[in-house]
C-alpha positions in Angstrom: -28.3 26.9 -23.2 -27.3 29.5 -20.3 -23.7 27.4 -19.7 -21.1 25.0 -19.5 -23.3 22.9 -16.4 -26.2 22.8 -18.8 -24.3 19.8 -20.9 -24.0 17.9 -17.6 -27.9 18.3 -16.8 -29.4 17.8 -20.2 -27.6 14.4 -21.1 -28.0 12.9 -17.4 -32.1 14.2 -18.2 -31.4 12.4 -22.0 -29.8 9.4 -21.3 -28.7 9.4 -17.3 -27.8 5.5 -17.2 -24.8 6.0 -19.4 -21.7 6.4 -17.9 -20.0 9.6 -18.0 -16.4 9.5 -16.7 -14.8 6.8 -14.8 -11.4 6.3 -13.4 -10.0 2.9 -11.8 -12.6 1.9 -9.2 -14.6 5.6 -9.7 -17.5 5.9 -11.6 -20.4 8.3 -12.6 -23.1 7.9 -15.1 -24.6 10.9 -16.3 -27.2 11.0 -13.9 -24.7 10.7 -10.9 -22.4 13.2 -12.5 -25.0 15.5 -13.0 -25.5 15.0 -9.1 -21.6 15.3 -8.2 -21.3 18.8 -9.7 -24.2 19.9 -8.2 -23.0 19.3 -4.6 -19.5 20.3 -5.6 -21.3 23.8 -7.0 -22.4 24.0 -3.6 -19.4 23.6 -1.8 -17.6 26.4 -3.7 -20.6 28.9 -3.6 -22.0 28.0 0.1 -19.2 26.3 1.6 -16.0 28.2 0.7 -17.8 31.3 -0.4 -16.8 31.1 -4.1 -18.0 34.3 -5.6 -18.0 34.8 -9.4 -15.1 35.8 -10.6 -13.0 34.0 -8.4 -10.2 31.7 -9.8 -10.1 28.0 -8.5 -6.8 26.1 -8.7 -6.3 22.4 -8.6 -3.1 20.7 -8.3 -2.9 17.1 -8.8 -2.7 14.8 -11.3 -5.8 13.8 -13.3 -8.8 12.5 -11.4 -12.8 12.8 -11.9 -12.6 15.6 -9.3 -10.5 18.0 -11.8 -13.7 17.8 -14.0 -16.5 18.0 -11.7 -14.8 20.8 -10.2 -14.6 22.6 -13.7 -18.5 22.1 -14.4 -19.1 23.2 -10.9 -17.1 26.3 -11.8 -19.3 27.2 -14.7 -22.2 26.8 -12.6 -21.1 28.7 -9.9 -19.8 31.6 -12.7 -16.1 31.3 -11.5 -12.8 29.8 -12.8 -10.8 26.7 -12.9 -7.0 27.1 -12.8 -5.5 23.9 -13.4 -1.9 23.8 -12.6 0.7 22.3 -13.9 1.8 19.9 -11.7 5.8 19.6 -12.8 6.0 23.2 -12.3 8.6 24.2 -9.2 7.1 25.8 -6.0 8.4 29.1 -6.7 6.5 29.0 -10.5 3.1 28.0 -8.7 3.7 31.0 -6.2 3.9 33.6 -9.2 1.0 32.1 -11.0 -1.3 32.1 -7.5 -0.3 36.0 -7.1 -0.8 36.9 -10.3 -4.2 35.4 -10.6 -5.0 36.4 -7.3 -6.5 32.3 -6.8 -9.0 32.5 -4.1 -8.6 28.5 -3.1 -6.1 26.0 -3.9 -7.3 22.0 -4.0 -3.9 19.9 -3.4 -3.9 16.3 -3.8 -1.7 14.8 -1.3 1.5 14.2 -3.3 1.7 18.1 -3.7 0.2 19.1 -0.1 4.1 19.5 0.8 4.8 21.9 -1.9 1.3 23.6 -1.4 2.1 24.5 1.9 5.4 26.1 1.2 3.5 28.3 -1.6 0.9 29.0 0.5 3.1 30.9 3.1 4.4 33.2 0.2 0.6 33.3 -1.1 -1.4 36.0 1.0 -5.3 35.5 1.2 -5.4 32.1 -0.3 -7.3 29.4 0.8 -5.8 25.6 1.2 -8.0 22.6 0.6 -6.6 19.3 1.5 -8.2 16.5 -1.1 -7.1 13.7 1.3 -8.5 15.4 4.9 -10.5 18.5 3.8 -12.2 18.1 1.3 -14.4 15.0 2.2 -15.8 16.5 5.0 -16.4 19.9 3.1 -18.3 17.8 0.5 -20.0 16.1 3.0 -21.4 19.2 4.5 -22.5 20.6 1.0 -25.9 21.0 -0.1 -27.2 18.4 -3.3 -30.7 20.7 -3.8 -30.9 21.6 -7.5 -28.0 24.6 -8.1 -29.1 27.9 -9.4 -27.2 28.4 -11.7 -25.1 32.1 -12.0 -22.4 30.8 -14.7 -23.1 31.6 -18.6 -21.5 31.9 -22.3 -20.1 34.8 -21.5 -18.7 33.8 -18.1 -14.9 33.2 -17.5 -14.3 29.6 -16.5 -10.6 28.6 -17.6 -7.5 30.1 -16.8 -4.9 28.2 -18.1 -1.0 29.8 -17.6 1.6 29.0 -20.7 4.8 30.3 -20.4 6.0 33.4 -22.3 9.0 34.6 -24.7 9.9 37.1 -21.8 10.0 33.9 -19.2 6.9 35.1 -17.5 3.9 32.8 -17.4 0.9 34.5 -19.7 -2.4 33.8 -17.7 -4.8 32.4 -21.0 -8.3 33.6 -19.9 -11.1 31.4 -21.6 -14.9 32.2 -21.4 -17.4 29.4 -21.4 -18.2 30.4 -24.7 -14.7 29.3 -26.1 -14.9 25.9 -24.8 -18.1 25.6 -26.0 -17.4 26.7 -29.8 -14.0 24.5 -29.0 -16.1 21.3 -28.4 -18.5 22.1 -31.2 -15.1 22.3 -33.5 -14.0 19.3 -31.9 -16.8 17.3 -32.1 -17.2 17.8 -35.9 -14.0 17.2 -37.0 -13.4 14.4 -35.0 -16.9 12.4 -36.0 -17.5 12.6 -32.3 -20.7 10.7 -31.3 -22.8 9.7 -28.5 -21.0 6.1 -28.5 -18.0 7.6 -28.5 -15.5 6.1 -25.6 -12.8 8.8 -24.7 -9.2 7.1 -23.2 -8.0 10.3 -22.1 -3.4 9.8 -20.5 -2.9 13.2 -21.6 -2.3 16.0 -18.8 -5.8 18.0 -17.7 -3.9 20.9 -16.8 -3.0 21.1 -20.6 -5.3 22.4 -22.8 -5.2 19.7 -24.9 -5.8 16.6 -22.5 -9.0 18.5 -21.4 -10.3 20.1 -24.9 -9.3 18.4 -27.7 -11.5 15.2 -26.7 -12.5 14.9 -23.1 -14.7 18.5 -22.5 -16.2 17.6 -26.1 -17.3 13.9 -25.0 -19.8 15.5 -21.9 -21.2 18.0 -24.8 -22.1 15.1 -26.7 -23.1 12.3 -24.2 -19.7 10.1 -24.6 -17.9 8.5 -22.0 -15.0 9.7 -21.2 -12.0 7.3 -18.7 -8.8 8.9 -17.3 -5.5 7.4 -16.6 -4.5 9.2 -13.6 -0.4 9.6 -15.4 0.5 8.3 -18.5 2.4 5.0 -18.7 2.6 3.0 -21.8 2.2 -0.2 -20.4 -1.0 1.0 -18.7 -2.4 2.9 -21.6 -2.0 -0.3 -23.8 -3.3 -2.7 -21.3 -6.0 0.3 -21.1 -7.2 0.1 -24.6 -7.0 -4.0 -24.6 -9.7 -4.0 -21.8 -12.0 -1.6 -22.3 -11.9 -0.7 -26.0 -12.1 2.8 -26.1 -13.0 4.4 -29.1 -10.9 7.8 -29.6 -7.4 8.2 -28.2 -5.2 11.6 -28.0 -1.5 11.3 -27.8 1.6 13.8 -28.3 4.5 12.0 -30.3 6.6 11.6 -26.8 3.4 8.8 -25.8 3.2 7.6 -29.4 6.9 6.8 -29.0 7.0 5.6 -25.5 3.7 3.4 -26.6 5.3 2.2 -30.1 8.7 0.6 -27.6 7.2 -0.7 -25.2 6.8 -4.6 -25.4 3.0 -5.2 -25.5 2.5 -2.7 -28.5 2.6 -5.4 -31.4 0.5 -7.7 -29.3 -2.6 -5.2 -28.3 -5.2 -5.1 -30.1 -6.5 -1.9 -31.3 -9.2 -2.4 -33.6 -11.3 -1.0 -31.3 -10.0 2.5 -32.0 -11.8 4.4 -35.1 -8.8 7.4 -34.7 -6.6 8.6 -32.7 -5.8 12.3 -32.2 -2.3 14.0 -32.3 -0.3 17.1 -32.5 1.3 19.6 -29.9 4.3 19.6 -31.9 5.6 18.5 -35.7 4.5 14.4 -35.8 6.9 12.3 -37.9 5.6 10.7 -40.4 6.9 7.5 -38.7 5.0 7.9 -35.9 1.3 8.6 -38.0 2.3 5.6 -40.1 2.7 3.5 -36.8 -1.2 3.8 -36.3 -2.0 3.6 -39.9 -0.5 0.2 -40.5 -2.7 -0.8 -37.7 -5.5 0.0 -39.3 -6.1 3.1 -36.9 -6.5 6.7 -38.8 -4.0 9.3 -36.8 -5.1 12.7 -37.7 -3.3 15.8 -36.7 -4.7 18.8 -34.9 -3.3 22.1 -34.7 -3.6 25.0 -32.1 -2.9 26.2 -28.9 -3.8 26.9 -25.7 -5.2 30.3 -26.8 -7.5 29.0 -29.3 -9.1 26.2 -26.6 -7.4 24.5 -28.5 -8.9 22.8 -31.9 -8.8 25.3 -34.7 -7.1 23.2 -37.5 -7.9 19.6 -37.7 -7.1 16.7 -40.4 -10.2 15.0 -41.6 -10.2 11.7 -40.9 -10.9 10.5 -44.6 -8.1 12.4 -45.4 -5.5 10.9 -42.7 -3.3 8.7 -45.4 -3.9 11.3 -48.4 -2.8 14.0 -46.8 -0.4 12.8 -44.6 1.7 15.2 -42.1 -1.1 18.0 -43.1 -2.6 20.2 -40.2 -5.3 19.6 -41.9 -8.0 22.4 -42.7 -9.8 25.3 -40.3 -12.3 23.6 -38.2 -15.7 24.4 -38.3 -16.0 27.8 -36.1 -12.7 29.0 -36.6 -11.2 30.5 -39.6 -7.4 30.4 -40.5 -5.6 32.4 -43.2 -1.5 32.7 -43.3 -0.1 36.3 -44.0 3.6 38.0 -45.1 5.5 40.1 -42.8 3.4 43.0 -44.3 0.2 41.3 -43.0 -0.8 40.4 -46.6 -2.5 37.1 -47.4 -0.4 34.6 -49.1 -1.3 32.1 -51.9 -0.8 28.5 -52.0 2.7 27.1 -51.1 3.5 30.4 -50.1 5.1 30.7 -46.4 4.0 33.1 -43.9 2.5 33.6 -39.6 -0.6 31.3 -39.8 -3.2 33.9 -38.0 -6.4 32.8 -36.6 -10.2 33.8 -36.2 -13.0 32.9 -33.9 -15.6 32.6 -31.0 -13.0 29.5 -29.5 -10.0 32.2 -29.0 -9.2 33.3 -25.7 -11.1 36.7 -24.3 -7.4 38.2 -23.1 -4.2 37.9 -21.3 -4.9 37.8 -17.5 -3.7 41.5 -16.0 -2.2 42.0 -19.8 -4.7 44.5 -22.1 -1.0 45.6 -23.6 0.0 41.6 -25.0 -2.9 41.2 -25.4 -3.9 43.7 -27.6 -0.6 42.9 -29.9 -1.8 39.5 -29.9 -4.6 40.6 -32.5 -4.5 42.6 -35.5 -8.2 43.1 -36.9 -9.7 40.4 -34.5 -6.8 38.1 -36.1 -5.0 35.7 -33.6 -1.2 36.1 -34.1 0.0 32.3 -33.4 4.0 32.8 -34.4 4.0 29.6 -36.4 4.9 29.3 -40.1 3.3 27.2 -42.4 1.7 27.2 -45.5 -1.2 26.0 -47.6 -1.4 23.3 -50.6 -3.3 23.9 -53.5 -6.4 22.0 -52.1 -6.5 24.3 -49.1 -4.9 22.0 -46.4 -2.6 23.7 -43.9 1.0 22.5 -43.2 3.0 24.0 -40.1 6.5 24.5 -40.9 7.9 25.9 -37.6 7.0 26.3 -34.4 7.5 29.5 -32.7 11.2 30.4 -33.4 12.3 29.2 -30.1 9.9 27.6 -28.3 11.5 24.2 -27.7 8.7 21.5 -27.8 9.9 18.4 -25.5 7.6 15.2 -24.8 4.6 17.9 -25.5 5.5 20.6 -22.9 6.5 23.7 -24.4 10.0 25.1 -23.0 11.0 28.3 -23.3 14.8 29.8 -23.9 14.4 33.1 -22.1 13.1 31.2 -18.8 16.1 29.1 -18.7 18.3 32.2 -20.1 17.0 33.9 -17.2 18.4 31.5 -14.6 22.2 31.9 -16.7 22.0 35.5 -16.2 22.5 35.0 -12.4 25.5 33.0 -13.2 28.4 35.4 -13.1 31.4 33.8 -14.5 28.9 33.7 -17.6 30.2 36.5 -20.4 27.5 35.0 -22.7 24.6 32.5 -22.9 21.8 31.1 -25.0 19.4 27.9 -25.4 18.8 26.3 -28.2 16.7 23.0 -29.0 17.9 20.3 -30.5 16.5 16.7 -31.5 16.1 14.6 -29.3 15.0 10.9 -30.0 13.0 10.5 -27.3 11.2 13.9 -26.1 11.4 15.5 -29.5 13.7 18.4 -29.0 15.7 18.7 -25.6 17.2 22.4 -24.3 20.7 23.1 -24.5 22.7 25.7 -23.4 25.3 27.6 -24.9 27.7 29.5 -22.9 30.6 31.6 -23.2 33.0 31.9 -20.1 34.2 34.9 -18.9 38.3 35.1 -19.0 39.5 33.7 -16.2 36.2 31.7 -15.0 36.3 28.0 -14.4 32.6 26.3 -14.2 32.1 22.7 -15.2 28.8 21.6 -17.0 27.8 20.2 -13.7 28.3 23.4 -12.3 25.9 25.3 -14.4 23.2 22.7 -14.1 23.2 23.1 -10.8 21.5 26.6 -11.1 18.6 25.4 -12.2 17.8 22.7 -9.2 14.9 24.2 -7.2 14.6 27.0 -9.7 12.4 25.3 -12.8 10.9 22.0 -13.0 13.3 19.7 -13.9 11.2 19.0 -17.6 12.8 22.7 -18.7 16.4 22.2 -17.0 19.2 21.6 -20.3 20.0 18.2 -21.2 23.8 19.4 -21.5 25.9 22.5 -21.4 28.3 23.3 -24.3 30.9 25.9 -24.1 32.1 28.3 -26.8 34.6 31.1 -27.5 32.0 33.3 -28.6 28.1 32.8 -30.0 26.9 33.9 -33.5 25.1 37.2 -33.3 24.1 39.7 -35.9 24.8 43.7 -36.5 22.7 44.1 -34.0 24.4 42.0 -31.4 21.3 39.2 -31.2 22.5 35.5 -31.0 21.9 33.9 -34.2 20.0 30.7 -32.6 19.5 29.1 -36.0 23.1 29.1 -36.2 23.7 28.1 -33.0 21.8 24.9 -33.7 23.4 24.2 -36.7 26.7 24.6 -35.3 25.6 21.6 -32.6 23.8 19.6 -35.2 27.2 19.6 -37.1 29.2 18.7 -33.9 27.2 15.8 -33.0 27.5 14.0 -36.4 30.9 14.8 -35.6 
């Protein structure tokens, strides 16, 4: 196999009549995928003068085109950036110049916000989906594509914020998503009959890895939802009985209220997927006293992302368990000292394998600190049980997970540092019923300052997407911090978790 495009080629060769991928009215079987990436290859190489190397963006929500465009990529040796499309104008501007994004495909609902980023973007290319693009694709060449792309070809960039609150650019090979799916498909049973319902975010690593990349590799079917809603995804899984299903806990929540959940039937689901962030038990049981198996799988954008999954025979045993290291990628969990640990023993789960990212974009430094001995340094703690499975205690110390999207403290910190009646700030999560965990920030005034809670969130209009602004603002005569002067944010969250049982 020379790449990615080859998985597209051999199964519509294999079994071309199957369908492929399918959203609403849009359709391709394997044969007519096969076809549709071809032509799309030729429109980046020919008819934009895609060169490899080059990074592609999309922004949009998810549609067939993301996916054809990201075999086309491999083909043509280049890379897919998939942006995130609740990001603020000004985010998408830093990630386009730091990537140095040769063309930028914007669905209509974001052409308006393209253009603004494109006027702060130098040397980058704007293709309209809606009044470009279908007379570019028109033009483009459907001759059998020469392929340039291999294994050891870039072909994902994929940006996740950092602690710093700069966006780290996640550089993946085609070899890492291929190992990914390989890990994927064994530890989820994956299989040629397989149906995929994919609501889950593309521009996430783990709408497009966890199951959908995997299904083309195998010769499943995969159907998008263009946005989650619950009502659709239920009505979804009543009509055309998919098979696997992947959901964060926010869906599994919004899905489990929502009035048609008791009354759909989903026997046609043989597991469902989940992880992202800690899962209740609640919300596994939910599925499990429907008869569905809800198995956890842990990783992260860096690792493509499967590297610890939950076998399914072991979804009820071992409930709440990460599970155990997938197939091509190994997992240990070290002290502070770097020393391996023994069972029930806490310590930074590290990981190992061909499905880890080749580098930070433009960052040899982080990325060099990232690995100690080709060990991945993920930041979590967790532990193993004396049959080997993994738990995950913590997530990174202050990542805040909400509804699946990881926020980060020192972004928002960064807007309350322009806010001068501030003496002191932090953000903290804190549970939320709905999204998980929710920011909130904790501020000191400086004597003499009067700001109001409105006040403050105003800063953050037009300055992050509105996901990462806080929930609420709580004032304080001074915040907890150590000899050292650092905020004590475990006490800070203690101290809110106390006033609101107050």
């Amino acid at each position: 196999m020379n790449g990615l495009g080859d998985w597209i080629r051999y199964n519509a060769d294999w079994a071309g009549h199957r369908v492929a991928l399918d959203m609403g009215d849009e359709a391709y079987t394997y044969a007519q995928m096969d076809a549709a990436v071809t032509r799309r290859a030729h429109l980046l190489s020919s008819g934009l003068g895609v060169q490899p190397g080059d990074h592609v963006a999309y922004l949009g929500f998810n549609s067939c085109e993301m996916l054809l465009l990201l075999f086309a990529c491999a083909r043509v040796g280049c890379s897919l950036l998939p942006l995130n499309n609740r990001l603020a104008p000004p985010e998408h501007t830093w990630i386009l110049q730091h990537s140095k994004t040769r063309i930028l495909f914007a669905e209509p609902e974001f052409e308006q916000a393209a253009h603004s980023v494109i006027e702060d973007v130098g040397d980058l290319k704007l293709v309209s989906m809606a009044n470009d693009y279908p007379g570019l694709l028109q033009q483009a060449g459907n001759a059998p594509f020469a392929d340039v792309g291999t294994l050891d070809d870039r072909v994902l960039l994929v940006y996740t914020s950092g602690t710093t609150g700069k966006p780290k650019g996640v550089v993946h090979k085609q070899r890492a998503l291929f190992y990914n799916a390989l890990n994927a498909i064994h530890a989820q049973e994956m299989r040629a009959v397989d149906h995929v319902l994919n609501v889950l975010p593309l521009f996430h690593s783990g709408g497009l890895n966890i199951q959908t990349t995997p299904a083309f590799y195998v010769g499943a079917r995969v159907t998008l939802l263009r946005r989650f809603d619950p009502g659709d995804t239920l009505a979804a899984i009543r009509e055309l009985r998919p098979t696997m299903f992947l959901a964060v806990p926010a869906v599994i929540q919004a899905m489990v209220d929502h009035p048609m959940w008791q009354n759909t039937d989903l026997s046609c689901l043989r597991m469902i997927g989940t992880g992202s962030s800690t899962v209740p038990d609640a919300l596994l049981n939910v599925w499990h006293d429907r008869g569905v198996p809800a198995v956890q799988i842990y990783g992260m954008t860096e690792s493509a992302p499967t590297a610890i999954c939950l076998p399914i025979s072991a979804s009820q045993r071992k409930l709440g368990a990460a599970g155990k290291p997938s197939m091509h990628c190994d997992a240990r969990i070290v002290d502070e000292q770097g020393v391996p640990v023994g069972p029930n023993e806490r310590g930074e789960i590290l990981l190992r394998g061909p499905n880890l990212l080749a580098e930070y974009l433009n960052e040899p430094e982080l990325t060099a600190q990232a690995f100690t001995g080709g060990w991945f340094h993920t930041g979590d703690i967790g532990h193993t049980d004396d049959d080997g499975f993994f738990y995950v205690d913590d997530r990174k110390k202050d990542v805040i997970i909400s509804g699946g999207e990881n926020i980060y403290p020192a972004e928002l910190e960064n807007v309350l540092a322009d806010i001068t009646e501030l003496a002191e700030y932090a953000v903290v999560g804190v549970p939320d019923a709905q999204w998980g965990e929710a920011p909130v920030a904790c501020v000191v005034l400086r004597e003499g300052a009067a700001l109001s809670e409105m006040d403050i969130l105003r800063h953050f209009q037009d300055r992050l997407a509105r996901f990462k602004h806080p929930q609420a603002v709580r004032f304080f005569e001074q915040l907890p911090r150590n000899a050292m002067g650092k905020v004590l944010k475990f006490e800070l969250r203690s101290l809110l978790a106390t006033s609101h049982k107050d």
